[in-house]
C-alpha positions in Angstrom: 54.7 37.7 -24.9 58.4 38.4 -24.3 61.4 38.0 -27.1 62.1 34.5 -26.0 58.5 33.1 -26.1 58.5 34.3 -30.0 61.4 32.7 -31.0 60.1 29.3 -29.6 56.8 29.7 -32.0 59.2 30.5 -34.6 60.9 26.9 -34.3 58.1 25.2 -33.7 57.7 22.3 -36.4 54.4 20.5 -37.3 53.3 17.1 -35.5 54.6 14.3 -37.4 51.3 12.7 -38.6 49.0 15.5 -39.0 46.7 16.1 -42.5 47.5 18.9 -43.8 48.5 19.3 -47.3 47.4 15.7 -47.6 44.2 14.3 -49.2 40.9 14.6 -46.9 40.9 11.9 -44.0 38.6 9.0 -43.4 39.7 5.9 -42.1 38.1 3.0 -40.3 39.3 1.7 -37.0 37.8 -1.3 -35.6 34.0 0.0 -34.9 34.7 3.7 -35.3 35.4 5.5 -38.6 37.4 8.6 -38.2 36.6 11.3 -40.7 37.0 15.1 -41.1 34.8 17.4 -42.9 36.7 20.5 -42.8 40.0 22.0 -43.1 41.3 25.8 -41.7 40.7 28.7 -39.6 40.6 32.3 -39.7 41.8 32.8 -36.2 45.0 31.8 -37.1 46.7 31.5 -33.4 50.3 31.0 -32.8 49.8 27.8 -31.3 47.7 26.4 -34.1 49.2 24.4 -36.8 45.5 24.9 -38.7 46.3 26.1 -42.3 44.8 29.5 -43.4 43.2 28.2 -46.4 39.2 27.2 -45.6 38.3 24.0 -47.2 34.7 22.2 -46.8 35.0 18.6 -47.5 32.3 16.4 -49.0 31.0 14.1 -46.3 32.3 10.8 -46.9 30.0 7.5 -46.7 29.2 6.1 -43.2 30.5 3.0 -42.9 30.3 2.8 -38.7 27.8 3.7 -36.2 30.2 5.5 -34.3 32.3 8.5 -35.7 34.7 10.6 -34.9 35.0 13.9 -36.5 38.7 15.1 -36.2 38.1 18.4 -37.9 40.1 20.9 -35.2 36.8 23.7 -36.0 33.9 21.4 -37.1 31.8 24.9 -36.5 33.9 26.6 -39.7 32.0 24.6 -42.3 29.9 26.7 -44.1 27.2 24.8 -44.2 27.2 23.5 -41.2 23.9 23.6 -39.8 23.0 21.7 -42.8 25.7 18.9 -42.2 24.9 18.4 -39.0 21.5 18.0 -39.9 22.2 15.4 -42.9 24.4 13.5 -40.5 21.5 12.6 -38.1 19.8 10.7 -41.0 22.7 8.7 -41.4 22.2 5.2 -40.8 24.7 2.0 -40.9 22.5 -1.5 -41.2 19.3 0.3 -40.1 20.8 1.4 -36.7 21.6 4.9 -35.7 24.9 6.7 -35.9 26.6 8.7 -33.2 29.2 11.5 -33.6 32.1 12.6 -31.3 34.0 16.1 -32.1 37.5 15.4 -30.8 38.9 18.4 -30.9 35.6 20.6 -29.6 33.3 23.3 -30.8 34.0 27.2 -30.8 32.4 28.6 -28.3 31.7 32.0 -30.7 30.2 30.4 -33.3 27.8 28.4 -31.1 24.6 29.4 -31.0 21.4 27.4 -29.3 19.9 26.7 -32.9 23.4 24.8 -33.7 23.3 23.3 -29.9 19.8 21.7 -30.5 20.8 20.1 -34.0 23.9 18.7 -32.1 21.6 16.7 -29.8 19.2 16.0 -32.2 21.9 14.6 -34.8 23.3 12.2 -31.8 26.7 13.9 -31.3 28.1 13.0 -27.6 30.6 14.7 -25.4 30.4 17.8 -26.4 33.9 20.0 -25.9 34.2 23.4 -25.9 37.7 24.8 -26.6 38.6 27.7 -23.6 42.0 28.6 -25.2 41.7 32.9 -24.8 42.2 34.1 -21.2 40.0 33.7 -18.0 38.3 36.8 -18.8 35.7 34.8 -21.4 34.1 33.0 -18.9 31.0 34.6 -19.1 31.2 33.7 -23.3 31.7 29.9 -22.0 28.9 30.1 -19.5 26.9 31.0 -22.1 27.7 28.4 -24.3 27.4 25.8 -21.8 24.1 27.0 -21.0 23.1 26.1 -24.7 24.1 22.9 -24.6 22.4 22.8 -20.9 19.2 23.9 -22.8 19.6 21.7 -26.0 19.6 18.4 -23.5 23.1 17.8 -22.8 23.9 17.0 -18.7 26.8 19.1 -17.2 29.0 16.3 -16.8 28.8 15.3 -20.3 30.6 18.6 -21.5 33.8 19.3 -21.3 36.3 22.2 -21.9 39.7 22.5 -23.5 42.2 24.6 -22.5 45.6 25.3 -23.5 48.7 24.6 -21.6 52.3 25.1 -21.7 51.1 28.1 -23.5 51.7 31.7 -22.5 48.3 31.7 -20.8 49.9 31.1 -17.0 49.2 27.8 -14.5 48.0 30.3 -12.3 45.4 31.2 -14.8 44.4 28.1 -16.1 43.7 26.7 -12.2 41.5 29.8 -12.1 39.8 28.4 -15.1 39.8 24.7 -13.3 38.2 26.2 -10.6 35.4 27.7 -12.5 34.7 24.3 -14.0 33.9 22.7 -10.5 31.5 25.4 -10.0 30.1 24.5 -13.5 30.1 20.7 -12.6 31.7 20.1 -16.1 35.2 18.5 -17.2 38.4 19.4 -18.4 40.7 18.4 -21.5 43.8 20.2 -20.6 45.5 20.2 -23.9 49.7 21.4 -25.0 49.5 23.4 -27.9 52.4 21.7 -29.6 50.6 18.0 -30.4 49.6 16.8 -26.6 51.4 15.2 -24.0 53.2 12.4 -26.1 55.2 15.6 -27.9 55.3 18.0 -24.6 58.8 19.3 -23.6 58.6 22.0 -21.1 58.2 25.5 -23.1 56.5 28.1 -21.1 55.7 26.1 -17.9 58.2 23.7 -16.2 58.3 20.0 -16.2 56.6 20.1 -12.8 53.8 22.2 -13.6 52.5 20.0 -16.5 53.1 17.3 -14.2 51.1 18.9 -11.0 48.5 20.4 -13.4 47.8 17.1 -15.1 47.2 15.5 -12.0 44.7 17.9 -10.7 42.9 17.8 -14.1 42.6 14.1 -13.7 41.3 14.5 -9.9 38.8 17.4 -11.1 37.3 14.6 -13.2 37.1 12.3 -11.5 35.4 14.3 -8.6 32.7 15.4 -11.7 32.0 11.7 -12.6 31.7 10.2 -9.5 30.7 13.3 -7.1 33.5 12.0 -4.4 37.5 11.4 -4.6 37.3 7.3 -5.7 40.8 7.5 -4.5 
């Protein structure tokens, strides 16, 4: 990372609306409740605004048979096993409840016991977050391959990666490439809040245009199997 890529982390500010240093969230939107369970990690990437401090929330009452958890490392909870255990007896007027991780599961702390709980407790789309460089694809293979073997279909899985990052276009298309091979999908993802936020940092405005359209296309070829368009 050169001189002038550090001084850009440097003035990086957090996303306007984010939870941190506020009281735990859990809100209900429509037929979805929002929540989050846990708050830091220990990685502690430049590109993450996650604070260093690790706290475990207490799981809040369910109030919607769909939720989704916004915790940016569910897998961090200490307990964890155990919560996503108690969250597949959760029920809302005697039907079941189902769980979405927005923001993905680390692939290192993933292991098949965990994968099999996920499935069992009802949680959909599992995401797994690629941020680290092309050469951990044999660490994602593996931890597609749990979810493979805890019931979960390749197309139902999808990856993150980092963009606009110092990780290269070059190398994320690598990445992109090994996900057709994998038959699974892609949430390309700026480090700095999404899209809505993006300004042009470490790629140009025409790679985060061209890259965003060949995410969407890879997608789209996973879902439906040919080009729709």
């Amino acid at each position: 990372m050169n001189a002038s890529q550090l001084r850009l982390i440097k003035k990086k500010k957090p996303i306007l609306g984010v939870t941190y240093g506020k009281p735990q969230y859990n809100r209900v939107v429509g037929y979805t409740q929002r929540i989050e369970t846990h708050r830091g990690c220990r990685w502690q990437h430049p590109y993450c605004y996650e604070p260093k401090e690790m706290i475990d929330f207490p799981i809040p009452e369910i109030k919607r048979n769909k939720v989704q958890i916004l915790d940016m490392n569910f897998l961090f909870r200490e307990n964890r096993l155990e919560t996503i255990k108690d969250l597949g007896k959760r029920r809302v007027n005697g039907k079941l409840v189902y769980y979405e991780c927005v923001c993905g599961f680390d692939f290192r702390l993933l292991t098949l016991e965990i994968a099999k709980a996920l499935k069992k407790a009802r949680f959909v789309k599992p995401r797994l977050a690629w941020d680290g460089s092309f050469a951990d694809q044999y660490k994602i293979k593996d931890a597609i391959n749990m979810l493979k073997k805890a019931g979960y279909k390749p197309n139902d899985i999808m990856l993150f990666m980092i963009v606009n990052w110092a990780i290269p276009r070059s190398e994320c298309e690598r990445k992109l490439d090994l996900m057709k091979v994998w038959n699974v999908k892609v949430c390309d993802c700026c480090y700095d809040g999404g899209y809505a936020h993006c300004t042009p940092d470490y790629w140009t405005g025409k790679d985060l245009v061209e890259f965003r359209a060949k995410c969407r296309k890879h997608n789209q070829l996973v879902n439906f199997g040919v080009d729709p368009e």
